[in-house]
GUDO-974356 format. One record per atom (N, C-alpha, C): residue in one letter; x, y, z negated. Coordinates in steps of 0.1 Angstrom, whole numbers, padded with zeros to 4 digits, always signed. Example, Ala and Ser with C-alpha at 12.3 -4.5 7.8 and 13.67 -1.06 7.14 Angstrom:
<rs>
a+0132-0057-0078a+0123-0045-0078a+0132-0033-0078s+0128-0022-0071s+0137-0011-0071s+0129+0000-0079
</rs>
This chain:
<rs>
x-0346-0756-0267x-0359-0763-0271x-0363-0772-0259x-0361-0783-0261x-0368-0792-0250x-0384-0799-0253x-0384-0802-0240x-0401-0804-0236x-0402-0820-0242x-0417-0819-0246x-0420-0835-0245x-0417-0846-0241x-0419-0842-0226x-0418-0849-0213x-0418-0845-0206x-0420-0848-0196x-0412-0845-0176x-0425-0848-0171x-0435-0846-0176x-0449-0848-0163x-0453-0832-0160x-0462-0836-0154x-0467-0819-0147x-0470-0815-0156x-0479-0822-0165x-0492-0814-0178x-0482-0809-0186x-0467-0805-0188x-0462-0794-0199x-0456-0786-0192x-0452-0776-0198x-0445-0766-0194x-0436-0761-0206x-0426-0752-0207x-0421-0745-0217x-0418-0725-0208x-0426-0724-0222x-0424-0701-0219x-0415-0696-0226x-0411-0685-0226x-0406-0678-0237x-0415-0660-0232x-0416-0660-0246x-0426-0647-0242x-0414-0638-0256x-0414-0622-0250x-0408-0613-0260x-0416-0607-0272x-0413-0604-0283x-0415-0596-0292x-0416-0582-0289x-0428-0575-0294x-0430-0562-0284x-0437-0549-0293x-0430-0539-0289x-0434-0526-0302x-0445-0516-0293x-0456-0520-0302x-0465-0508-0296x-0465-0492-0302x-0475-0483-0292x-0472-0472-0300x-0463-0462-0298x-0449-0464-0295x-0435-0456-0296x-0436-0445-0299x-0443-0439-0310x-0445-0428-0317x-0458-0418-0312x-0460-0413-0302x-0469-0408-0298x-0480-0410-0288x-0475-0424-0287x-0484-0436-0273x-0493-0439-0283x-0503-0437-0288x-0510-0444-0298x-0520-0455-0290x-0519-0469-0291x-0529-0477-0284x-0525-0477-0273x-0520-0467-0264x-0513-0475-0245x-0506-0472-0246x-0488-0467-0253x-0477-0478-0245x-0469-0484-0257x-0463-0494-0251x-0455-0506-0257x-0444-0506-0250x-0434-0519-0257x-0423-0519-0248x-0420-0536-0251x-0413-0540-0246x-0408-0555-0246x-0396-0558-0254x-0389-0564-0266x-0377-0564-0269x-0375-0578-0266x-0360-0578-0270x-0354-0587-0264x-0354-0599-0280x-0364-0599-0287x-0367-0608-0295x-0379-0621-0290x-0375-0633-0298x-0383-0643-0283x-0395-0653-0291x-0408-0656-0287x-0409-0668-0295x-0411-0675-0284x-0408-0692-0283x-0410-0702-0276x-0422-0708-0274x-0431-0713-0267x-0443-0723-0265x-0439-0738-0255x-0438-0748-0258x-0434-0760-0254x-0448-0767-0256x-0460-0765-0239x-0469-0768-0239x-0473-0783-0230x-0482-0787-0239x-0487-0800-0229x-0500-0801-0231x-0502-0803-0218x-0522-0802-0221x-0528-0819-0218x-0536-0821-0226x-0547-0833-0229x-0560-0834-0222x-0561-0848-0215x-0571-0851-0213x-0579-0854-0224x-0576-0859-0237x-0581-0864-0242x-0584-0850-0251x-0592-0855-0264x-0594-0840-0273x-0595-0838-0284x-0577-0843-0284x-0566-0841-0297x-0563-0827-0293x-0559-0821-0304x-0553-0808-0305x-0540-0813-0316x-0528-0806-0312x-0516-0809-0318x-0505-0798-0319x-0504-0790-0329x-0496-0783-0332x-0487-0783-0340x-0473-0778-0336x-0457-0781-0343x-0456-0768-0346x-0454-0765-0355x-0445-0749-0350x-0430-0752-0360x-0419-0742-0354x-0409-0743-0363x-0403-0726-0364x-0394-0720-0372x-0390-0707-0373x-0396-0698-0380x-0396-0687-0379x-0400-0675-0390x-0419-0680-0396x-0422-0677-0404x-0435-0680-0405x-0446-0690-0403x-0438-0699-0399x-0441-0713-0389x-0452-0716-0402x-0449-0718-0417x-0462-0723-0424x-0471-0716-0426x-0476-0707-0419x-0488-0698-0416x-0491-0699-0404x-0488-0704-0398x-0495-0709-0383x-0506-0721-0384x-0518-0712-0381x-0529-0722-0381x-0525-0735-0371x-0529-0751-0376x-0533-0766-0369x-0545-0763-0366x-0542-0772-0356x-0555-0775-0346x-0565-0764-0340x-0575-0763-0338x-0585-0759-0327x-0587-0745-0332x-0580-0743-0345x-0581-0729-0354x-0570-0720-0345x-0560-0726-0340x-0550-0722-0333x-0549-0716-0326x-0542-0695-0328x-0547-0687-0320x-0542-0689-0306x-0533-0700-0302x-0525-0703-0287x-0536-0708-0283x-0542-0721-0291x-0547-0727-0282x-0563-0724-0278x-0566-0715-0283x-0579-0700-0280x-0576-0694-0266x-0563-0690-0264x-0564-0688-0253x-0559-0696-0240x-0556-0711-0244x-0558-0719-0237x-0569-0721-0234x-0577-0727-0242x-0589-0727-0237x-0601-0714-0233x-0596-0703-0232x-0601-0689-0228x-0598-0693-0211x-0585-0697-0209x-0580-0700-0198x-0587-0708-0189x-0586-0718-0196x-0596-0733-0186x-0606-0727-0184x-0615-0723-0190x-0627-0717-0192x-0631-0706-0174x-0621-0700-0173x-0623-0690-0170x-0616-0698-0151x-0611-0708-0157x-0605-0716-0136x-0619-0727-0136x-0628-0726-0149x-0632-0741-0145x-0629-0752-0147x-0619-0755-0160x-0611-0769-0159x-0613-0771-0170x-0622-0766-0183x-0620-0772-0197x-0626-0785-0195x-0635-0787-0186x-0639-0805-0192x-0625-0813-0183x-0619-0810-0179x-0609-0818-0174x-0595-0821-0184x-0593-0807-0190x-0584-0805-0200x-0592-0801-0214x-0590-0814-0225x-0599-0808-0234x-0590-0807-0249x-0576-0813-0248x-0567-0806-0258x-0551-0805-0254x-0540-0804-0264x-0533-0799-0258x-0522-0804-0275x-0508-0808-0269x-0493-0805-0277x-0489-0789-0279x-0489-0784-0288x-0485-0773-0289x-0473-0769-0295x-0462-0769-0290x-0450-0767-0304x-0446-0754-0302x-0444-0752-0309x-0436-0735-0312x-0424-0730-0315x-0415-0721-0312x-0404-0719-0321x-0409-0701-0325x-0404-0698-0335x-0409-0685-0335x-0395-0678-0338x-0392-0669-0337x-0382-0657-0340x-0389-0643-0346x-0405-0643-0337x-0408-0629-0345x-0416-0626-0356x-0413-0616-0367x-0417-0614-0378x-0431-0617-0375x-0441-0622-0382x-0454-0622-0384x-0461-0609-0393x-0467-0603-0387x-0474-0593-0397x-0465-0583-0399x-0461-0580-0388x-0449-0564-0394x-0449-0556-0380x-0458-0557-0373x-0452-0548-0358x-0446-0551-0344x-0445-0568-0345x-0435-0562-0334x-0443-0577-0327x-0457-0579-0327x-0464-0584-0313x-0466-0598-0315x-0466-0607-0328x-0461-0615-0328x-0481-0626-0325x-0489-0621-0325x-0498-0624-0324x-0506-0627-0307x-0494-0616-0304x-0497-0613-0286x-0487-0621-0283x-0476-0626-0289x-0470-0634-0281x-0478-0653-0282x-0481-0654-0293x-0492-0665-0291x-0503-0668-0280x-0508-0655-0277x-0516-0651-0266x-0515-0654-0253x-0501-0646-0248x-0496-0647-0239x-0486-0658-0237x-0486-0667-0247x-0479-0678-0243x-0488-0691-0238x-0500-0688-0247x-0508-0699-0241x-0512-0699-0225x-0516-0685-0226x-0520-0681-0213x-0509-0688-0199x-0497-0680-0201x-0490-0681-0193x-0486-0697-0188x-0482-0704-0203x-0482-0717-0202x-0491-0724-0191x-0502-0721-0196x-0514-0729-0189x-0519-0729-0174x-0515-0713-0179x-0514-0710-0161x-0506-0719-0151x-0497-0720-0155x-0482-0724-0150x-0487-0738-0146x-0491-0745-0155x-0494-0761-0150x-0506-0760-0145x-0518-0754-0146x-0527-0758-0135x-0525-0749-0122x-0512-0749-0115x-0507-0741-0100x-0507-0728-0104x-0507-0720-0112x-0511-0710-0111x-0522-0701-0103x-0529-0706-0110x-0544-0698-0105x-0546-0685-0102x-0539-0679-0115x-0542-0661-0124x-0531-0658-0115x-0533-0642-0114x-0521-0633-0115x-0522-0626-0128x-0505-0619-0126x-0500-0614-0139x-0515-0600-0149x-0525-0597-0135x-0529-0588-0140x-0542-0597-0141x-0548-0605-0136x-0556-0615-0142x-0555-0625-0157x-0540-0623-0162x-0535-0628-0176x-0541-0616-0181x-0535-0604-0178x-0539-0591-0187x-0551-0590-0195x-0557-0593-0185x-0576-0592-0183x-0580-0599-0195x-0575-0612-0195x-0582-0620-0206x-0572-0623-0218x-0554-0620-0219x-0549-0612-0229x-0556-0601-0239x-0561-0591-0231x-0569-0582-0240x-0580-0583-0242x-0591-0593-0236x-0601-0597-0239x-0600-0601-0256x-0587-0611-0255x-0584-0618-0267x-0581-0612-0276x-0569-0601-0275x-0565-0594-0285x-0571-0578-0290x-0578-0577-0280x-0587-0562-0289x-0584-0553-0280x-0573-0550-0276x-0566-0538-0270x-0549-0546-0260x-0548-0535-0250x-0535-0541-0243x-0522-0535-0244x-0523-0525-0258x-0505-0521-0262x-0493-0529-0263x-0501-0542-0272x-0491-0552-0272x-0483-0560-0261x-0499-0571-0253x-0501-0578-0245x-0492-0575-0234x-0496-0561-0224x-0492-0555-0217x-0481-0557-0216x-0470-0551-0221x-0455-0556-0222x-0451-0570-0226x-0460-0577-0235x-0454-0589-0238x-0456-0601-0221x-0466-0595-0214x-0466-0598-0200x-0459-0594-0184x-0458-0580-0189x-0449-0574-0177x-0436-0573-0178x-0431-0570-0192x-0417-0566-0194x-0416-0552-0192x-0404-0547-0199x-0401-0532-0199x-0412-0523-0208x-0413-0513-0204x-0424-0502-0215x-0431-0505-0202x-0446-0501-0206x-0461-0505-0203x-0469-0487-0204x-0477-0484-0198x-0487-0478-0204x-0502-0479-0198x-0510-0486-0205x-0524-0490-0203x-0533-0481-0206x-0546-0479-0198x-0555-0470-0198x-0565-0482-0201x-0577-0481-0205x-0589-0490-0208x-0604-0481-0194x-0606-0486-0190x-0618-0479-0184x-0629-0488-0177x-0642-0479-0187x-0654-0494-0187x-0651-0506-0188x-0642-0510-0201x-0644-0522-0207x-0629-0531-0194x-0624-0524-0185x-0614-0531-0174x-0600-0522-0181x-0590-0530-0179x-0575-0528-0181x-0569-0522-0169x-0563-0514-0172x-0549-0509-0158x-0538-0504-0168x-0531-0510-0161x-0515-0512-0168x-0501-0511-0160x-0494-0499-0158x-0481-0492-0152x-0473-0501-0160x-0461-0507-0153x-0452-0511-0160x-0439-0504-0157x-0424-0503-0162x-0414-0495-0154x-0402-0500-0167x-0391-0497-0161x-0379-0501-0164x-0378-0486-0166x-0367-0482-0178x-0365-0468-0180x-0355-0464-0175x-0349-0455-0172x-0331-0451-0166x-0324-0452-0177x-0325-0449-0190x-0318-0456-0196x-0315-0465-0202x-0304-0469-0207x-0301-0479-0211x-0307-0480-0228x-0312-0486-0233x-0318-0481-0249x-0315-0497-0257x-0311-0492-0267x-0312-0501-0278x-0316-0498-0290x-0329-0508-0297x-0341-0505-0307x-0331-0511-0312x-0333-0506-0327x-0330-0512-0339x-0341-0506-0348x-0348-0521-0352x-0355-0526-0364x-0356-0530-0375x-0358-0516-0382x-0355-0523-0402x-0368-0529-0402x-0367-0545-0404x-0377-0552-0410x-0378-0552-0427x-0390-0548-0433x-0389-0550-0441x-0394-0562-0452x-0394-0565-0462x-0399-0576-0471x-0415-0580-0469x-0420-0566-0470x-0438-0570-0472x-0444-0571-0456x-0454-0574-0454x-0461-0576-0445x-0469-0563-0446x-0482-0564-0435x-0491-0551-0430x-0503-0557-0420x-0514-0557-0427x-0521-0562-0419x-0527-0551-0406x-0530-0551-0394x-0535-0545-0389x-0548-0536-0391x-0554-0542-0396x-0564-0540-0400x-0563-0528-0412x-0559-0530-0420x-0554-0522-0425x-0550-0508-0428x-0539-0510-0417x-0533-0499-0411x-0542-0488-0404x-0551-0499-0394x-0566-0492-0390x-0576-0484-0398x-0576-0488-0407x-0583-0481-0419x-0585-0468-0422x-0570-0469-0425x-0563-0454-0428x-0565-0446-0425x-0568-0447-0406x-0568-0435-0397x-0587-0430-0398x-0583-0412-0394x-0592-0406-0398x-0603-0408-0381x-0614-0411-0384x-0625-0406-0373x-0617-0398-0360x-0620-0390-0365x-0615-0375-0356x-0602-0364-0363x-0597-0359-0352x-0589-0356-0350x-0587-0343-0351x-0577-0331-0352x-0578-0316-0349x-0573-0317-0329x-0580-0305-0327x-0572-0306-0315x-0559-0300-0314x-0550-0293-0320x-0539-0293-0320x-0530-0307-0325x-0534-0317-0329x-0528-0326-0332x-0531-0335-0317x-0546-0335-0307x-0546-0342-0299x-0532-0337-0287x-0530-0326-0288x-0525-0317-0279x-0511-0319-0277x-0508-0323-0294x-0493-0329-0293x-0490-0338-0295x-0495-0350-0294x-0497-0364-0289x-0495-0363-0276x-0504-0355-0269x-0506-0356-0253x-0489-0349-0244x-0486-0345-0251x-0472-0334-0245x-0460-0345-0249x-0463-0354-0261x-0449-0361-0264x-0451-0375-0258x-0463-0376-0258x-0464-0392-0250x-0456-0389-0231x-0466-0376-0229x-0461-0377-0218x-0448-0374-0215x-0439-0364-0222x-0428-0359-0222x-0417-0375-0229x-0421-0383-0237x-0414-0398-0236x-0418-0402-0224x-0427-0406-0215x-0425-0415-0203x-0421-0410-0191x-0416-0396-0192x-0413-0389-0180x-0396-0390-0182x-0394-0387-0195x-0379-0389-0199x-0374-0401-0196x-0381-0412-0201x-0370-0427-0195x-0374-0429-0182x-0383-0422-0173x-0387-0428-0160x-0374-0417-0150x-0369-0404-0161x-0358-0398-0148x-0350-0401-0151x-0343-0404-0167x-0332-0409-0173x-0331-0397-0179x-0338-0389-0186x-0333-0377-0192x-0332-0381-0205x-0321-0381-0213x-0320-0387-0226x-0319-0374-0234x-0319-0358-0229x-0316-0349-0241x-0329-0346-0240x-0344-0353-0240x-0354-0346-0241x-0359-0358-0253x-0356-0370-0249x-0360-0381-0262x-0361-0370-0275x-0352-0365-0284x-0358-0361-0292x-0370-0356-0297x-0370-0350-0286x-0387-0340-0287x-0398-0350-0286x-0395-0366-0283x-0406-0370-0277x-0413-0384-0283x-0402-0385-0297x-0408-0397-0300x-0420-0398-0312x-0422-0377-0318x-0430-0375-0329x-0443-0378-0326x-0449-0381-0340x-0466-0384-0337x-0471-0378-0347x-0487-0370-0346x-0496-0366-0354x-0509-0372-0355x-0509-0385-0348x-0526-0395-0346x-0525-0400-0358x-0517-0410-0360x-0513-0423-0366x-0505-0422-0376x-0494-0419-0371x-0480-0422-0389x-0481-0414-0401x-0484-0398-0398x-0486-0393-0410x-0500-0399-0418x-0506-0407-0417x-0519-0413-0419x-0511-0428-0430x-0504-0433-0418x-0499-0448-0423x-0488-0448-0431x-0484-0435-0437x-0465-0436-0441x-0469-0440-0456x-0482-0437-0461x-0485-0442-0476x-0482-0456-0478x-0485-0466-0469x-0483-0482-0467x-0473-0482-0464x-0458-0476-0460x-0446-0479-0457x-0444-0477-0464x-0438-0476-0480x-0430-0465-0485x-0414-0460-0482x-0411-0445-0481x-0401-0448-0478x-0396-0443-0465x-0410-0441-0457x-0409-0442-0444x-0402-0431-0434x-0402-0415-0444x-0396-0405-0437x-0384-0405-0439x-0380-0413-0451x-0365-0415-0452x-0357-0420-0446x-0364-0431-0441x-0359-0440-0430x-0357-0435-0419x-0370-0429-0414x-0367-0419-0405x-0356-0410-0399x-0357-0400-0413x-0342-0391-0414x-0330-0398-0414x-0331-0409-0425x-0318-0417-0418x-0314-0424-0407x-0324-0422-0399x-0319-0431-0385x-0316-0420-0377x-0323-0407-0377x-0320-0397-0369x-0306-0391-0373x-0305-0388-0385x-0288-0384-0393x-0278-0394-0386x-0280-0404-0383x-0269-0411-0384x-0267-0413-0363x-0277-0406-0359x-0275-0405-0342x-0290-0410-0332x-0298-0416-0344x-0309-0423-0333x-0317-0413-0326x-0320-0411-0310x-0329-0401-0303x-0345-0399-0309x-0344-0407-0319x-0363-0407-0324x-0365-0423-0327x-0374-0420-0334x-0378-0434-0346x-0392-0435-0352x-0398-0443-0353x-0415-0448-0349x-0418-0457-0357x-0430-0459-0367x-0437-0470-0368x-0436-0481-0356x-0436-0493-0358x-0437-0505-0345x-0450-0509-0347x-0456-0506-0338x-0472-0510-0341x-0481-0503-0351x-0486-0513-0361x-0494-0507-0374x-0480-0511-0385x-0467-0515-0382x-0463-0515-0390x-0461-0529-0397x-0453-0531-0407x-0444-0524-0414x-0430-0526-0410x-0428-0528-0398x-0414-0526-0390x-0413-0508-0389x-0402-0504-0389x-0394-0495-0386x-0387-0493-0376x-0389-0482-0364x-0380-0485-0348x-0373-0472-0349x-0362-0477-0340x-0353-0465-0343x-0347-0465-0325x-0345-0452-0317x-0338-0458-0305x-0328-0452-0302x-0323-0457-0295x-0308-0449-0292x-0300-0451-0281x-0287-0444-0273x-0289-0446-0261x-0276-0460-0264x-0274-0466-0255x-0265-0482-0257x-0252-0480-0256x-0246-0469-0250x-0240-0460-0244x-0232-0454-0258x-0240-0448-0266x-0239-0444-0280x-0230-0450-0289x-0232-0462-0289x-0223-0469-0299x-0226-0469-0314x-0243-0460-0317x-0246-0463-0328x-0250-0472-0335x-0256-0482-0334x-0266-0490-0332x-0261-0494-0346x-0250-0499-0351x-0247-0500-0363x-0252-0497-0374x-0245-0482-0373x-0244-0472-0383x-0260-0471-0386x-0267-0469-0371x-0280-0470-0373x-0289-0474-0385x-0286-0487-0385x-0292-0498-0389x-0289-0502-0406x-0275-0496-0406x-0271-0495-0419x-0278-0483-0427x-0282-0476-0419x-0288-0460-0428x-0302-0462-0431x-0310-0471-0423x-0321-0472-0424x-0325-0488-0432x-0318-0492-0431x-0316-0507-0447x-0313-0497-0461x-0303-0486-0459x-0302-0479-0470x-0309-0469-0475x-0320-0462-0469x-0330-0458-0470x-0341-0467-0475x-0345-0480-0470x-0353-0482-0475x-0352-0487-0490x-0336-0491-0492x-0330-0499-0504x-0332-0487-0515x-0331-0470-0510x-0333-0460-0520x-0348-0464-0526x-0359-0472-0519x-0369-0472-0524x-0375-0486-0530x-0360-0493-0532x-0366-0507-0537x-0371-0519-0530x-0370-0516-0515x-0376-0519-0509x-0363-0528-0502x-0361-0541-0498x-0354-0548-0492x-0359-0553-0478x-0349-0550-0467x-0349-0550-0455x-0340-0561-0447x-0344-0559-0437x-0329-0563-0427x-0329-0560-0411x-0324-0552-0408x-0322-0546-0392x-0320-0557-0382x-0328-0559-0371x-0324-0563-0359x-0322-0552-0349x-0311-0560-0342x-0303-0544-0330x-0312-0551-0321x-0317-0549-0312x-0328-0552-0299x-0325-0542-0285x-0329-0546-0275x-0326-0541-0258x-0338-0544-0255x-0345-0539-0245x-0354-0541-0241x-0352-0549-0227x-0364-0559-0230x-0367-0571-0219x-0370-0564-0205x-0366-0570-0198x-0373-0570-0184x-0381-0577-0179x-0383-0591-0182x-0391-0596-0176x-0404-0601-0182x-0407-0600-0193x-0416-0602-0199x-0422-0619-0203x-0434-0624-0201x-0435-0636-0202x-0428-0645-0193x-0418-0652-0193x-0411-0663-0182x-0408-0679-0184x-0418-0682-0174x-0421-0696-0175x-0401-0708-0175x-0393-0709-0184x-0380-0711-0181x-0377-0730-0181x-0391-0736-0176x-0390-0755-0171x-0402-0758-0171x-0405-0762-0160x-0415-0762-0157x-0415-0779-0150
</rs>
């Protein structure tokens, strides 16, 4: 993807596609995949707004000032002091990730503007000053968080402020994602979920969230199984998947360590060690599971990013 031009005022990002949730993280942790969308930015003195997008969903990407990038470009200026200096901006796009299915693709708009912007006015922000006003923008920092640090994430919220652990896991892991046909709005999916909770369900949320981040932080891969179940969220949301425990069982039958809603959905994650050599078979069980239900799919194999948002021409 090449830039406009060669002046300072553009930049080009690539920000990752990113699965919140991982079964029992409900709302703080995520992880980064190695799925990408592009932002090829240039910012305006003048105050045209101009938006291209090209790739998956591209004719649902709002033009102009509606533009959820260029929200948090201007969130950005806002916040260094430069919007009357910079009052629009070239926006082009490439996208790769699904829209409306889980896997971040709204955070990566976010975090692209941001980062972009950053980038050409010297960088002002740090990565945890992006955060700040990433989740200002997007509600919550499950997604954000990773789509900015890279690797799995786990964010706490306190008094209205973000703090956010980032970490590379010891293992080596590769997601594979049955995408499905339909979309899922967030909102949605939010719906579904009940007020309150039993405390035996908070209890084992709390044992598998923690028992998942302690696992990839020692490299213990025979404990993943135990650690990727949830009782907040999926049994709530599996009516809007259909299909969804089947998928499940087939991803685990065929070798996956545990398998998750991505987000609010309607992506399907499945993980496994790299090492394994499943990743295939995987992906074939869980396209054929959902095909038992009519339902037409298509798997991406995924690795998890390291670096998260990276500015790659500047």
């Amino acid at each position: 993807m090449k830039k406009f031009t060669d002046n300072q005022n553009c930049t080009l990002v690539r920000v990752p596609g990113t699965s919140a949730n991982c079964g029992p993280g409900f709302d703080c942790l995520g992880v980064a995949t190695t799925i990408y969308n592009y932002l090829d930015l240039t910012l305006l003195r003048t105050g045209r707004v101009e938006v291209e997008s090209s790739g998956i969903g591209s004719e649902n990407i709002p033009r102009g000032r509606r533009n959820l990038t260029w929200q948090a470009i201007r969130r950005l200026l806002k916040e260094v002091g430069r919007e009357e200096e910079f009052k629009g901006a070239i926006i082009r796009t490439k996208s790769n990730v699904p829209i409306s299915r889980g896997l971040g693709s709204s955070s990566t708009a976010i975090v692209a503007g941001l980062t972009a912007a950053n980038k050409i006015l010297g960088s002002p922000l740090d990565k945890n000053d992006l955060l700040r006003l990433a989740t200002e923008l997007e509600g919550h920092p499950d997604n954000v968080a990773p789509a900015i640090f890279g690797g799995f994430t786990v964010s706490v919220m306190d008094k209205g402020a973000v703090q956010t652990f980032s970490f590379l896991p010891r293992i080596k892991l590769k997601l594979i994602v049955a995408v499905p046909e339909f979309e899922l709005s967030t909102r949605l999916a939010r719906k579904v979920l009940p007020k309150n909770v039993a405390l035996k369900d908070a209890i084992f949320n709390v044992s598998r969230a923690s028992m998942l981040v302690a696992a990839l932080v020692e490299g213990r891969e025979e404990l993943l199984p135990l650690a990727f179940d949830d009782a907040l969220h999926q049994p709530y949301r599996k009516k809007l998947v259909p299909g969804m425990t089947e998928v499940f069982d087939a991803a685990k039958s065929a070798g996956a360590l545990g398998a998750a809603i991505s987000g609010a959905g309607s992506c399907l994650i499945a993980f496994t060690s790299a090492r394994s050599g499943l990743e295939q078979k995987i992906a074939s069980s869980m396209v054929a599971a959902f095909q038992a239900h009519n339902i037409k799919s298509e798997a991406l194999i995924l690795g998890v990013d390291k670096r998260g948002a990276t500015v790659i021409d500047s």
